[in-house]
N, C-alpha and C positions, 0 to 999 in steps of 0.2 A: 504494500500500500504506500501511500506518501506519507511525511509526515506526522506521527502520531499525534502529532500537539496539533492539529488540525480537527483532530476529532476529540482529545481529550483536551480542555483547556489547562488541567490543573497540573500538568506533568510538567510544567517551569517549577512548581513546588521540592520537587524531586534533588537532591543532592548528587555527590559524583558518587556512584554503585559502580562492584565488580562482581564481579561470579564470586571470586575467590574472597568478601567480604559477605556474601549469602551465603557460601557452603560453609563458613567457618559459626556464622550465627545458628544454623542450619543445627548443629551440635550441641546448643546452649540449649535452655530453659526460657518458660516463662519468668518473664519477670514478676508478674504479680501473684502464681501462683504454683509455681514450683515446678510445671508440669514439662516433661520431657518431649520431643517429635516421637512421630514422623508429624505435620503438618503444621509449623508452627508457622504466627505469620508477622514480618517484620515491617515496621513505618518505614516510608520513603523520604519521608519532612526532612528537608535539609535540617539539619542540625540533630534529629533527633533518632537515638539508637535505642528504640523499644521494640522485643519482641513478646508476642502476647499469643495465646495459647487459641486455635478455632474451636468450631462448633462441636469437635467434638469432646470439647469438655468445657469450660466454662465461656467461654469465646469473648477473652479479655483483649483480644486485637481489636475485636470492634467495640467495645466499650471504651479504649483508648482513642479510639479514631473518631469517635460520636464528642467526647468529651475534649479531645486536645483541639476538632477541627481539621485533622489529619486525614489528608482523604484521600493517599494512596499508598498499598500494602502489598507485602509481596507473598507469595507461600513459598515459605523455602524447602518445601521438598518438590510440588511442579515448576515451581517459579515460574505460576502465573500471577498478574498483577491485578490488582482489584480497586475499583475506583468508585469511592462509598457515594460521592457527589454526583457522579456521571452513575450509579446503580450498573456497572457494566465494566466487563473485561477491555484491559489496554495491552497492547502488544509493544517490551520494551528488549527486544533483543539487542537491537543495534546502541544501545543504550548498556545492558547488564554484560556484555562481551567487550574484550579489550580486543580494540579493532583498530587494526595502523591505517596512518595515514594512507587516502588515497581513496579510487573507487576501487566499489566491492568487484573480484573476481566473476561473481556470479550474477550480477545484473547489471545491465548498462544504466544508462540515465534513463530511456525509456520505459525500462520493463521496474516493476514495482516486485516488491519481496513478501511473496504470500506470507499472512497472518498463519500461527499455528496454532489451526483449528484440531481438537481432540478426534475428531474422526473425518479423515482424511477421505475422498475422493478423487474421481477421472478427471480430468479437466478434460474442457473443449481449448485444446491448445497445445501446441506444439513443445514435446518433451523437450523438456532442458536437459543435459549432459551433466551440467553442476550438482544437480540435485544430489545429496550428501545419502538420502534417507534410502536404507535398501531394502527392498521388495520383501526380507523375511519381518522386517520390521516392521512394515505397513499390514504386514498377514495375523501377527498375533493377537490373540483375541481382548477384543475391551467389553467393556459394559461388567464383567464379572465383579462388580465390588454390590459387597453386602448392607444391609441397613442396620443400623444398630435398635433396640427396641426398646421403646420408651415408656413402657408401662399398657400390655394387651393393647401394642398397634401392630401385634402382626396381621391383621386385617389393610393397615395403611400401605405395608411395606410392601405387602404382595402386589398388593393393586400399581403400585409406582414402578415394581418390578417389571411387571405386565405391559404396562404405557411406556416405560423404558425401552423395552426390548420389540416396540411398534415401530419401525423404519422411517416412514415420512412424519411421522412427529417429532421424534429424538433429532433426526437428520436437520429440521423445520428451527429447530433451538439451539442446535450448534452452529450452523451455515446460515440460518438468519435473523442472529441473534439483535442485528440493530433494527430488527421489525418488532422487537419485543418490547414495545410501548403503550403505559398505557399512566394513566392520572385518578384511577382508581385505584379504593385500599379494599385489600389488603397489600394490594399487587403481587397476589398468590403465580404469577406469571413467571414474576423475578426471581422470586424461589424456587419454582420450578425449574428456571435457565440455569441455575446455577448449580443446582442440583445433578441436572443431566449434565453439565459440563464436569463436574466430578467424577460421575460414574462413571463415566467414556473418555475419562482423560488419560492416556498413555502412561505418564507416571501415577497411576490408580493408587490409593491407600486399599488396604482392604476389606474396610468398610467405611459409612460416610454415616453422618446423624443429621437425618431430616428435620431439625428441630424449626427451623424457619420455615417450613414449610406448613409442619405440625400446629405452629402456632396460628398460620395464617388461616386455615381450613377450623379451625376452632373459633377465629375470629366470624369468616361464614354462617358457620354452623354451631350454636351451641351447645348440638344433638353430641360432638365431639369432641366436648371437653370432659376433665376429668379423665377415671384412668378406666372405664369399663369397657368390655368387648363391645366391638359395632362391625356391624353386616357389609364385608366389601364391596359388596354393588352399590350399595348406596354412598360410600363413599365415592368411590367411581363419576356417579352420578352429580356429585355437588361438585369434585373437583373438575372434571371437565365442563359444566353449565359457568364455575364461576369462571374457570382459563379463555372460556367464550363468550363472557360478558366484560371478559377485558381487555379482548384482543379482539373482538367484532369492532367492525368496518363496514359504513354505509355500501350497498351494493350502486355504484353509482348508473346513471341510466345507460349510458351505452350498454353494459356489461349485463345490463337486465334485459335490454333490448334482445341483446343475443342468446340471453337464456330464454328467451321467450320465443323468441324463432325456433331453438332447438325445440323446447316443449312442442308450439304449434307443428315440427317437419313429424313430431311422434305422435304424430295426433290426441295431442292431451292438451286441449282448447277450452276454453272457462264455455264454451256452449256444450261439448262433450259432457262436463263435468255433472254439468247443473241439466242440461236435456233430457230427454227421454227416448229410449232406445231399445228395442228389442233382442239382445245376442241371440247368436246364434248356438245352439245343443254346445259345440264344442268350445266356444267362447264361453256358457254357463261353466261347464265342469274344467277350465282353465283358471279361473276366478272364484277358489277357495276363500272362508274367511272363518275366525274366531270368535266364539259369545264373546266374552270378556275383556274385545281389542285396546280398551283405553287404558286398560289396566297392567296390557301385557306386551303392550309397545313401550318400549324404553322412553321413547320421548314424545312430545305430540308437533313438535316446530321448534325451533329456535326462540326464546321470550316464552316458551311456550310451557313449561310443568317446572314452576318453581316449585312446588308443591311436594317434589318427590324428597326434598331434603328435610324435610320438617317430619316425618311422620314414617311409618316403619312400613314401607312397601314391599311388596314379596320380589323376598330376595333372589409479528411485524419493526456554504459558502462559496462559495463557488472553489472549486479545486483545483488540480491540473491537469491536463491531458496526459492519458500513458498507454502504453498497450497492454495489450491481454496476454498474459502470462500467467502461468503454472504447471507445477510439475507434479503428479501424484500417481500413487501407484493401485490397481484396481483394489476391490473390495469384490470378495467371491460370492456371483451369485447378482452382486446388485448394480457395478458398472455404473453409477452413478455422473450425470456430467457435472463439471464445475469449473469456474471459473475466479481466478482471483485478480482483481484489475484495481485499477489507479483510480484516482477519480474521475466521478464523470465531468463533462466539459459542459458549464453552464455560459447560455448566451443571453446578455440583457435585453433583446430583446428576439422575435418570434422570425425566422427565415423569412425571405420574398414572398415565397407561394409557402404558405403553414398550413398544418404540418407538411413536412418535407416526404415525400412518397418512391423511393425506387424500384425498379423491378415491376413486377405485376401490378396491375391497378390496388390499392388498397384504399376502400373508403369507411372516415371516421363519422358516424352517425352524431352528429351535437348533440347534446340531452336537452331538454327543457329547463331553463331556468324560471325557478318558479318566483314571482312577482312578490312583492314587498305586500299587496295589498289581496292576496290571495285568500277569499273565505273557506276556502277546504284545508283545513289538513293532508297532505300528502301523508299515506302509511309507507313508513321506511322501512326496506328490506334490510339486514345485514346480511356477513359472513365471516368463518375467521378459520382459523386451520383446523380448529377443534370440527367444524362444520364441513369441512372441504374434505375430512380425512373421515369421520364417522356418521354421518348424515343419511340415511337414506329414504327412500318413501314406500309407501303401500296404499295402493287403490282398492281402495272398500266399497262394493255393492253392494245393495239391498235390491231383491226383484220382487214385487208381488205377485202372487203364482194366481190373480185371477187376471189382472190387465195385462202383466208381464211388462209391466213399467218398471224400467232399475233407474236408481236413484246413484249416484258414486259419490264419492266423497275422497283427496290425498291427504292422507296423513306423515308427516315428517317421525320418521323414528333415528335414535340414536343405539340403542340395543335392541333386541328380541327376548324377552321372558319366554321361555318354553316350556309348558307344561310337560312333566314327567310321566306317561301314559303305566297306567298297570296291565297286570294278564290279562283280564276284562277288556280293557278299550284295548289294546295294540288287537285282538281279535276281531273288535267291531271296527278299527280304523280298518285293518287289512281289508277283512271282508266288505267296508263300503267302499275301498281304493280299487279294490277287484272286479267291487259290481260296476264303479262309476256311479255312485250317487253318494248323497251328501250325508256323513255321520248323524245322529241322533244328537239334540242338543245335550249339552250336558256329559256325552260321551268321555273326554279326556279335563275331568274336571279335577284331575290331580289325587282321585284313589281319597276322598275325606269327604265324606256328606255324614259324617257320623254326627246325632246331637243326644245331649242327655248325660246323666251320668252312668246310664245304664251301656249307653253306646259310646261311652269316652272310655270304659274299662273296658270290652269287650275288643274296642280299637288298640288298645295299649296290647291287651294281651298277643293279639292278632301281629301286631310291627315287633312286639319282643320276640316272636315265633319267628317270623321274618328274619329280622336280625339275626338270627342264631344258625339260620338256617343258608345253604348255599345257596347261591342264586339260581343254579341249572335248575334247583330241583323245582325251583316256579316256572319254568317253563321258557321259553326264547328270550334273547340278553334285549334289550332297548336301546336303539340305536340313536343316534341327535339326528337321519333322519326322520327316524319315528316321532318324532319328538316337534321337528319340523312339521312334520303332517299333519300329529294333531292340533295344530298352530293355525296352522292355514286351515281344518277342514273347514264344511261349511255346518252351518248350523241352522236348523228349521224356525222359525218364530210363530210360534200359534201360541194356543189358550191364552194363559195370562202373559204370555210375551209374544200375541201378533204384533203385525206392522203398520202404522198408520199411513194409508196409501195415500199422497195427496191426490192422484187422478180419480179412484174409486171415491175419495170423501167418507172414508171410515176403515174401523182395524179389517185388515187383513190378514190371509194365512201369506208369510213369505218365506225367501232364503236368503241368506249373508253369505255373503264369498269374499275372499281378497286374495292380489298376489302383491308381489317386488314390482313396484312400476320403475326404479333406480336403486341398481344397487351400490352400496360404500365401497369405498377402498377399502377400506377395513371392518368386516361385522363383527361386532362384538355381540357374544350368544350369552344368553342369563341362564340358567336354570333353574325352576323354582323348586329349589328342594327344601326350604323352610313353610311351613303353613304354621299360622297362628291365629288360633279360634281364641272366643273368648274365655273360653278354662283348660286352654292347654294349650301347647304347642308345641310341632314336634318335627323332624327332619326324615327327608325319603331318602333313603341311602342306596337305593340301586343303583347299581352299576349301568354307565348310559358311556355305549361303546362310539366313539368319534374317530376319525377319520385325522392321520398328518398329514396327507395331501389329499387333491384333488374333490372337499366337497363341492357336490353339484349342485346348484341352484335352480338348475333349470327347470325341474318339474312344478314351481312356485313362482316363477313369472309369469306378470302379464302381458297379452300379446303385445300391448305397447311400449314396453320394457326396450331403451335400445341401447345398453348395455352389450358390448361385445364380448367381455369376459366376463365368463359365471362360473367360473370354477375357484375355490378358496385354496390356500393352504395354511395349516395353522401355523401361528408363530407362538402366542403362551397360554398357559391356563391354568388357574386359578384353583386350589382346593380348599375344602374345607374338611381336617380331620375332628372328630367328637359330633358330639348331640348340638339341637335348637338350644340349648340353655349354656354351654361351654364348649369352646373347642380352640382349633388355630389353625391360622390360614399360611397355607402354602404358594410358590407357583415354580411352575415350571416352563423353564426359556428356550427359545430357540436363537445362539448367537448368532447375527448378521453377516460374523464375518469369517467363523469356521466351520459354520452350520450344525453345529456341535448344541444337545441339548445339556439343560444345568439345572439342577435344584436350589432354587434362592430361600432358605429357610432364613429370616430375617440377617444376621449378620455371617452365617455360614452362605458360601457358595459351593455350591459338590458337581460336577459331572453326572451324568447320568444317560445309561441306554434310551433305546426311545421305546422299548420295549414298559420302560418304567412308567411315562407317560402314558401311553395308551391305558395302560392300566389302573391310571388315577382316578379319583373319583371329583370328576370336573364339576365344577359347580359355574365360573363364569369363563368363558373362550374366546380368545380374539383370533379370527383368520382374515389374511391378507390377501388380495386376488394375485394369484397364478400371470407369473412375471416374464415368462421365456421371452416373448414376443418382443416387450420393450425393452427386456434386456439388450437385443440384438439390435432393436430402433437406438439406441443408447452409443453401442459399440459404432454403430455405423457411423453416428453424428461425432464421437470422437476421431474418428479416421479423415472425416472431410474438414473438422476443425487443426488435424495433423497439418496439412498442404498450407505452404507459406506461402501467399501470393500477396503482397503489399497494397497492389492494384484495386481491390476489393474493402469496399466500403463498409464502415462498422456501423450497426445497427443495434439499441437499445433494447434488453428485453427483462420482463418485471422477475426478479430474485425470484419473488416466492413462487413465480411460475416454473421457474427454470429446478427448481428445488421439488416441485411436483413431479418435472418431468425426470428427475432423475431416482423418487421415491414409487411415483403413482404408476400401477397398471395402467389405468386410460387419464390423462395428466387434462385431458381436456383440451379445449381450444383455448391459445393463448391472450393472459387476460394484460397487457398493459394499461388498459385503462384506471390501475390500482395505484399507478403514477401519476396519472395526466388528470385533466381537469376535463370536463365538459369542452372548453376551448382548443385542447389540445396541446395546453401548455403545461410546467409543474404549478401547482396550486402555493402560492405562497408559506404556507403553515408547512410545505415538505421538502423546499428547496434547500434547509439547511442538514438536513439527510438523504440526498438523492442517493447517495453512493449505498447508502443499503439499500435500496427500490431496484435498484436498476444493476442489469451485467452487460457488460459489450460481447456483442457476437461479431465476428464475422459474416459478412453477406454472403457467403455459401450456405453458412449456417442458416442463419435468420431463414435465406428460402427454402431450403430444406424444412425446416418444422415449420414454417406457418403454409408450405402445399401440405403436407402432414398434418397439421393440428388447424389448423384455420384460426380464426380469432383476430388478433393483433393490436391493436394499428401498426403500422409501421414507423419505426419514430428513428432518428437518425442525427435530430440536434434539438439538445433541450434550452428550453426555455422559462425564465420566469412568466407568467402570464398576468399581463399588464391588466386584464379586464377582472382577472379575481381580486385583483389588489383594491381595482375601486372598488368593486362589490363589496369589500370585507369592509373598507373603510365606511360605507356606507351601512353597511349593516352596526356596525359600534357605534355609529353615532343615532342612528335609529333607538338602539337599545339605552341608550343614554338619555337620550330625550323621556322617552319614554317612562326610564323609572325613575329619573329626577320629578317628572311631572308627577307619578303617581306621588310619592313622597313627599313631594309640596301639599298637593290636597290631601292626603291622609292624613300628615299633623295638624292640618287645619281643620279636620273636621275631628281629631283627638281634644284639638283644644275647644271644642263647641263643649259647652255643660248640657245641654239639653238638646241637641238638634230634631226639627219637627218633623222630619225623616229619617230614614235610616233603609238604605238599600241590601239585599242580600245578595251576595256574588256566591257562586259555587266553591270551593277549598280544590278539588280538586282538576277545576280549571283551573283556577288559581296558582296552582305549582305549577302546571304547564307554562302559563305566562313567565313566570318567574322564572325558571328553569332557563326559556329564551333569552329575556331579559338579561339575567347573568352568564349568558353562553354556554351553558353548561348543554343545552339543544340549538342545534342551527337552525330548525324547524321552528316557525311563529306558531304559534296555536292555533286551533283552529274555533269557528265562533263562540261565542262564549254558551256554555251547557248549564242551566241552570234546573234542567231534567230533572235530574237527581235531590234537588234540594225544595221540588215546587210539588205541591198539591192542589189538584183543582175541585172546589166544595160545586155542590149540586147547584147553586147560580149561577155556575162557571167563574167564581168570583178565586184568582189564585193565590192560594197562602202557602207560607212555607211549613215545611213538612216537619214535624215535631224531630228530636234526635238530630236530624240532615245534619252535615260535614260544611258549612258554611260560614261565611266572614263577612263582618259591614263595613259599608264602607258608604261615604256621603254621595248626596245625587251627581255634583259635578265629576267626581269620581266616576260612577257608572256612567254618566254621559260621555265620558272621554274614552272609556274604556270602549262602551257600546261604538263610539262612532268609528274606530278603530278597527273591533271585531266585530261589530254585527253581534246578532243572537239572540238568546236570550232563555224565558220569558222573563219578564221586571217581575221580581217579589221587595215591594214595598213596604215598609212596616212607618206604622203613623206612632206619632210620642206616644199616644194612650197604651197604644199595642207594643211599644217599646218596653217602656217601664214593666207592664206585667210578666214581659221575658227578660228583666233584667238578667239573671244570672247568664243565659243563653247569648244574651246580649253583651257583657261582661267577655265572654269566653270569645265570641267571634271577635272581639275587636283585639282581643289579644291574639290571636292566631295571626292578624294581616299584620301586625307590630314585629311579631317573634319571623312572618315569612320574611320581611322586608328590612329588618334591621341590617343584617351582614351583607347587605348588597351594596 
């Protein structure tokens, strides 16, 4: 790279360092509390020689560096450097080595000196000869460090192990770690980056304390403090929703546009959705579905089940120009491309003809910019890697079997719950898979409809006999396709669960079906082997035999499903030894880079056949989609980035796409609109990090994947864009006006003793306002909803609603507000009708005091 004080400001703070004054610190102690390496970590502060003990033991390094102000440290056993101010790894080689005068051997002035990232990839670039590092040393296996356990979190540690050892995630937070920004707390993010960059660091400890991680996920969740067992999926569950509530990123409109064309080419059209449609015999029995879908879909959208963390569910300056250089040696199996460049080359103002387009026609669709004085609300999509890697959908039908009207519905999942079928239903699932028609409701409802306490002993006896007994002797083993089927079958709805037809205008007898309308890069599978009634609860311990390569999915797509690869293979999974009431969680890995399986029992790491695995008793599974394909698209695009042709023009393309396509089965079409603005140029809030947005390709390159993957734009010289700068400026002073005004009339109508009005505004339109106001939404509100807070009495005369969520605020207040947003309806309260809601009244006018004070 160039420069590192270009990207770290604070490394002028830094003193003169050698190696040979780290390795000898490296031997020494804490100073504050006695404690010996391996991982000790020293200040960089000129002047100052403290070394302080990490996280895994008291982590008096950073309580030195929080309190002295000190805000760069180095770990003298990786000797990587950590910069508490910047939250983020700095690269000081050229800095900790004694290096003679002159230039370096090994790069000229143009070529920049790859960062040493912990796990190393292909580059798209032609091999250097310099390169020191040799191919047995890039082959040896990383990720194998252990967690230490912090009091029954081996339920945490597995789960981390598992998302660890998931390739385009781990890949995602080594190689694009200056995307990992966000201005939310706990910034469970930052801990998580740090995290994985220990585990996969080359010079690994052999175990690591996720104690910042631990604390941040307790922050979350308070389901997770303290020291009791907790159910790994649901951890799972809160820690990837919160990694994607801090790393989500508006889906800007181009990049919608073009999901929307893809949707419409699969014919999944909002008229499809919402229409009415007759399948056909073989379209019905292709379009399986499940009673209990809400329940048993991991997620329901993105924004979408904050719900499942709370409650016990079954279980991302302008610089200088450089070229593209790097040297790395492959990774078995995954071939990954990469590139490590200089900075991009920012220009102050926008090419002749903008954007600049070579090659092929490529054209950038404008988005809409939406108006200042706009009465809708626009609904914002996001996304973020958590969503890019584990996201997928399922089209849910309902038909009524007298009009044969189906209704569909997509639903966004994150995981699969899959019911655990017994001897019973795997019999009644066979024989309705055999016949071709649809299971008996109820059929795979998990072996427990027992009630009573007559049927809760009866039950116990029955799972104690069970338990005791070999699995053959009940009859065929239970496959996760079984397990699959019963997920998807369909289900009948009559007596007390017909279907409300809307064509007929009354309940009907129907059926449910669903398949995979998209599937993840990665599914992660649940199993529901916890059930908890309310006077007991207890665990299915059968053995459910899984597949290391090759599960098929195809028998569970919908025909509109246009997914090329459906076949998984697994990478970890998760066990759980002991009963519902006690036990501990295991996982087992598959390394990336020797393909070698390993038992992660919290701070032990062991090797293990795969023989071992199959034999586990999996409770949650992550399989990744079946990669030969673009392994080989991979290898190829290395060989054409091999050939030196100077002649050939460099062309921009978005990191985290480029990091897709070196992780993802089908990486998709290329999105750089994750850089660019509407305009086409960089958005001013992102020009002082382009250099992590962006990688230089070569134009062989660039045309080779975007005829390959389509997408794009084509971008080839960046820009500030002079039209976002006014907008922004425009937009702050808007926002200024605006809530200087409210706050001039508010205290004025605080200081009224009596006002002979008093309007009610909604609380939680209210925060939306406010939320813009202070920037915290770039979206204005949309008109004002006083819905929620209004009752209409039988003379249509309207009052507010007893209880409501509501704040007062004086007439000219509402008038400004109103002529602004629109909306409404006015609920007016007169002094008579004030005074007798004092208390009510009291409370509202504090609430717009306590919104509006820190603004």
């Amino acid at each position: 790279m160039g420069d590192s004080r270009d990207l770290c400001p604070h490394l002028d703070s830094i003193g003169e360092v050698t190696k040979e004054d780290l390795l000898l610190k490296s031997k020494g102690t804490c100073q504050s509390c006695g404690v010996s390496g391996p991982n000790l970590w020293a200040c960089l502060q000129v002047a100052c020689s403290y070394v302080g003990c990490g996280e895994s033991f008291a982590d008096h390094s950073t309580i030195h560096a929080q309190a002295k102000k000190h805000n760069l440290t180095v770990n003298l056993t990786t000797f990587r450097v950590w910069c508490y101010a910047c939250e983020k790894e700095v690269f000081l080689e050229p800095r900790l080595a004694a290096q003679p005068p002159g230039p370096s051997p090994k790069f000229s002035e143009q070529d920049s000196a790859p960062p040493s990232h912990p796990l190393k990839a292909v580059p798209i670039a032609v091999a250097d000869e310099g390169e020191s590092e040799s191919e047995d040393d890039d082959l040896k296996p990383r990720g194998l460090t252990g967690m230490k356990n912090l009091g029954n979190s081996c339920y945490m540690n597995a789960a981390l192990q598992a998302l660890s050892n998931c390739p385009p995630l781990t890949q995602f937070f080594l190689e694009c770690g200056g995307l990992v920004r966000t201005d939310k707390k706990p910034a469970l993010c930052k801990s998580y980056q740090k995290l994985v960059s220990e585990v996969w660091h080359r010079k690994r400890p052999s175990y690591v304390v996720p104690t910042s991680l631990s604390h941040g996920i307790k922050l979350v969740n308070p389901m997770f403090r303290g020291y009791a067992q907790q159910d790994t999926q649901e951890f799972l569950r809160c820690l990837m929703d919160q990694l994607h509530e801090e790393l989500k990123e508006p889906v800007v409109a181009a990049a919608a546009a073009l999901t929307e064309a893809r949707d419409s080419d699969s014919s999944d059209t909002d008229e499809k959705r919402e229409g009415d449609r007759s399948p056909s015999e073989d379209e019905f029995l292709s379009c399986d579905s499940s009673s209990d879908r809400a329940h048993q879909l991991g997620a329901g959208g993105r924004g979408r089940r904050r719900g499942h963390c709370h409650g016990r569910p079954e279980p991302a300056a302008h610089g200088h120009a450089a070229a593209v250089t790097a040297v790395h040696q492959p990774l078995p199996d995954t071939s990954p491309v990469h590139l490590h460049e200089g900075h991009a080359k920012l220009a102050s103002s926008p090419p002749r003809a903008s954007p600049v387009r070579m090659g092929p026609s490529y054209v950038l669709k404008k988005a809409q910019v939406l108006s200042s004085g706009s009465r809708r609300r626009k609904e914002q999509r996001y996304r973020s890697v958590i969503s890019d890697i584990f996201d997928g959908s399922i089209l849910s039908l309902v038909q009524c079997l007298t009009c044969d009207r189906v209704s569909t519905t997509v639903e966004t999942f994150q995981d699969l719950s899959l019911p655990i079928p017994g001897k019973e239903d795997l019999a009644k699932l066979h024989s309705a898979i055999y016949q071709n028609v649809p299971a008996k409701p109820g059929s795979c409802g998990d072996s427990s409809t027992a009630q009573g306490w007559l049927a809760f002993i009866v039950e116990y006896i029955r799972r104690f006999v069970v338990s005791c007994t070999p699995s053959w002797f009940w009859g065929p083993v239970v496959t996760l396709e079984d397990c699959l089927a019963a997920f998807f079958a369909a289900d009948e709805l009559k007596g007390d669960n017909m279907y409300s037809c809307e064509r007929c205008k009354k309940l009907r007898n129907g059926v449910k079906y669903c398949k995979v309308l998209r599937l993840p890069e990665i599914l992660c599978i649940h199993l529901k082997r916890f059930r908890h009634e309310v006077m007991y609860s207890f665990k299915i311990s059968s053995h459910v035999s899984f597949p290391l390569e090759g599960l098929d999915l195809r028998p569970f797509l919908a025909k509109e499903c246009t997914s090329q690869i459906t076949t998984y293979d697994l990478l970890s999974v998760i066990c759980h030894h002991g009963t519902a009431g006690s036990g501990h969680y295991i996982a087992y890995c598959q390394n990336v880079i020797n393909g070698q399986w390993y038992e992660f029992d919290d701070q032990y790491v062991t090797e293990v056949h795969e023989t071992v695995v199959q034999n586990a008793e999996a409770y949650v599974l992550f399989y990744r989609k079946s990669s030969e394909e673009a392994v080989r698209e991979r290898q190829q695009v290395v060989s054409l980035a091999a050939m030196r042709e100077p002649s050939l023009l460099r062309f921009y393309v978005s990191r985290e796409w480029l990091n897709k396509f070196n992780t993802f089965a089908e990486p998709g079409p290329i999105t750089n609109h994750t850089f660019l603005c509407s305009h086409g140029g960089i958005p001013p809030n992102k020009y002082h990090y382009i250099d992590d947005l962006v990688v230089i390709l070569p134009q062989n390159v660039w045309e080779h994947l975007y005829n390959r993957f389509g997408g794009g734009p084509a971008v080839n010289h960046l820009y500030v864009c002079s039209i976002c700068q006014v907008e922004i400026e425009a937009l702050a002073k808007r926002r200024r006006i605006e809530i200087d005004t409210f706050i001039k009339l508010n205290k004025a109508f605080q200081a009224e003793e009596s006002p002979s009005v008093i309007y009610c505004i909604s609380m939680q339109w209210f925060r939306e306002w406010e939320a813009f106001v202070k920037g915290k939404d770039n979206e204005p509100p949309g008109p004002i909803d006083n819905s929620r807070i209004a009752q209409v009495k039988g003379s249509g005369h309207i009052q507010l609603k007893q209880g409501a969520d509501y704040g007062q605020i004086s007439e000219e207040t509402w008038v400004y507000l109103n002529n602004l947003y629109g909306g409404g309806p006015e609920i007016a309260l007169r002094q008579s009708v004030a005074q007798l809601q004092d208390p009510d009244s009291l409370h509202g006018e504090q609430k717009i005091e306590a919104e509006t004070r820190a603004v």
